[in-house]
N, C-alpha and C positions, 0 to 999 in steps of 0.2 A: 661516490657516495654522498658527494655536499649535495646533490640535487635531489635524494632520498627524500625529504619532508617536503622540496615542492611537488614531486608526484603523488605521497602522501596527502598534502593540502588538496593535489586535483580532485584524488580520490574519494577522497571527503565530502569536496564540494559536490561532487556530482552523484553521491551515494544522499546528498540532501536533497537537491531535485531530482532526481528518481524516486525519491518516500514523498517528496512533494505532488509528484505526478501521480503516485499511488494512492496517496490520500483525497486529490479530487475529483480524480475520474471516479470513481463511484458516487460522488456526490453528485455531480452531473446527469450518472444513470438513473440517481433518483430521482433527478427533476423530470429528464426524456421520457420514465415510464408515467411517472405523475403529470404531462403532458400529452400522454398519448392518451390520454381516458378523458380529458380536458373538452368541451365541445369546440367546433366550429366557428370563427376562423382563429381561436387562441391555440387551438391544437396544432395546428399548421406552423403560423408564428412562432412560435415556441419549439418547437420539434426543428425545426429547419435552425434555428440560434442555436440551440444547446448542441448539434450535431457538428455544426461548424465549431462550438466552443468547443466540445469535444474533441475532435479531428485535429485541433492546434494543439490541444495539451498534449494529444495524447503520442502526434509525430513530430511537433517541435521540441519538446520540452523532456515527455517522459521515455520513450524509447533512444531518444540520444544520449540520456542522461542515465540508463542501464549502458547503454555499450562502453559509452566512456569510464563510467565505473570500473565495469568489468574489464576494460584495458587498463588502468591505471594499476587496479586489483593484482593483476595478472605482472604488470611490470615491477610492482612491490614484493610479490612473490620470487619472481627473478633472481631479483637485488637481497632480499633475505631468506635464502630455501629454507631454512632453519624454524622458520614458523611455523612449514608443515610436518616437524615434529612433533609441533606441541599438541596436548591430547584436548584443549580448549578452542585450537582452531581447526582441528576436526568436528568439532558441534558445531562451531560457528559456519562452517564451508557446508554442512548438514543445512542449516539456515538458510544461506545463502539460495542453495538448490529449492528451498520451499518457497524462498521469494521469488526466482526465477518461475517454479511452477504457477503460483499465485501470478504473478504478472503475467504469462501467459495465457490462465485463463480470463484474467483482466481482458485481456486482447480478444478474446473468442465474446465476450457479452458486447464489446464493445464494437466486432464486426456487426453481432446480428442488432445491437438499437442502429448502428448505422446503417443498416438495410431494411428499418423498419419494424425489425422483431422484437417484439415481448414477450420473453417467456420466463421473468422474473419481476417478480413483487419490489415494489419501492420499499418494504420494512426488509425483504431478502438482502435487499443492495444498503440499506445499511449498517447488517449484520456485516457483510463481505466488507464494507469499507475499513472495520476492524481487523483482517487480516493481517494487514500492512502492520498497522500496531502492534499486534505479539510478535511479530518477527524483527520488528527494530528493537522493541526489550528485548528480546533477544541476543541478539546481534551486540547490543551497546551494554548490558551484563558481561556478558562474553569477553569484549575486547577493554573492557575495566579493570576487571575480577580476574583475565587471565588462568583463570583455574574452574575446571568441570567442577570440582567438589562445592565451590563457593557456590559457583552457578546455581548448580542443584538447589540448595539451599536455599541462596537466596534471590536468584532467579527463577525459579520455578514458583517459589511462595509469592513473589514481586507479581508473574504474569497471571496466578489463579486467582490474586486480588484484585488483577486489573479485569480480567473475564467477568468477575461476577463483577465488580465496581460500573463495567460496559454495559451486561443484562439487565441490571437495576437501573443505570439512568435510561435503557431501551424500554423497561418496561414502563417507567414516569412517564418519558417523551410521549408514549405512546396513549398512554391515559390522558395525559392534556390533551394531546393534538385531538383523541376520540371528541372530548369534554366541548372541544372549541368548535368539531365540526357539527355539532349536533344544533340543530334549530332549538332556539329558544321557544 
């Protein structure tokens, strides 16, 4: 058990680059689609950079940094089965399963811009880049608070303030960015 908190620490670390890889690969998919509508030859240049910059985050950094996670995850369970009695990390292991889902279809958008496809909006992909975010409040209420009842409360009020606090600076962003692109 003395080497409990260094798996603990792995798990940590690598549950931070995996929400790091989660949080840029969408930003990325905004530039590739905001690039694919680009003319000739910045659409080339640009599509070919963000696909490679894409391609390293997305298999050096953030698919190793789920598995290792989810290994370290897994061997902390081991070492304390006891956790999975508690009625707070069954919401959080509920979480868990939505970020794996969310990251997988991370990986489905980010085969098809790797293959040239658009079939999502740059204000889409930075709707979806907020994903990752309700689910680490989540996740980090959860394993604080230790108790569904607090959660509720005051995780639940925490992430519907951060929803509308996201759609209101989405919907500013959006009105400058209009404001900037308009011909004077």
């Amino acid at each position: 058990m003395e080497y409990y908190n260094y798996i603990k620490s792995f798990h940590l670390i690598f549950v931070v680059t995996w929400f790091a890889g989660l949080f840029y690969i969408p930003r990325l998919f905004v530039y590739q689609i905001e690039a694919h509508y680009k003319p000739s030859p910045d659409k080339e240049i640009l599509g070919k950079q963000l696909q490679i910059m894409a391609k390293r985050l997305w298999y050096i950094i953030t698919w190793p940094s789920a598995i290792l996670c989810t290994i370290f995850a897994v061997w902390l369970m081991i070492l304390q089965p006891f956790w999975l009695q508690q009625p707070w990390m069954h919401v959080k292991l509920t979480f868990v399963v939505l970020l794996f889902v969310y990251h997988l279809k991370t990986h489905q958008y980010f085969k098809q811009l790797q293959n040239g496809i658009v079939n999502k909006t740059s204000s889409f992909m930075r709707i979806w880049n907020e994903g990752a975010t309700f689910i680490l409040f989540a996740v980090v209420f959860l394993v604080i608070l230790k108790s569904a009842i607090n959660w509720v409360w005051g995780g639940v009020v925490g992430i519907v303030v951060l929803g509308v606090l996201i759609m209101l600076g989405f919907k500013v962003y959006k009105n400058i960015r209009s404001k900037n692109l308009m011909p004077n």
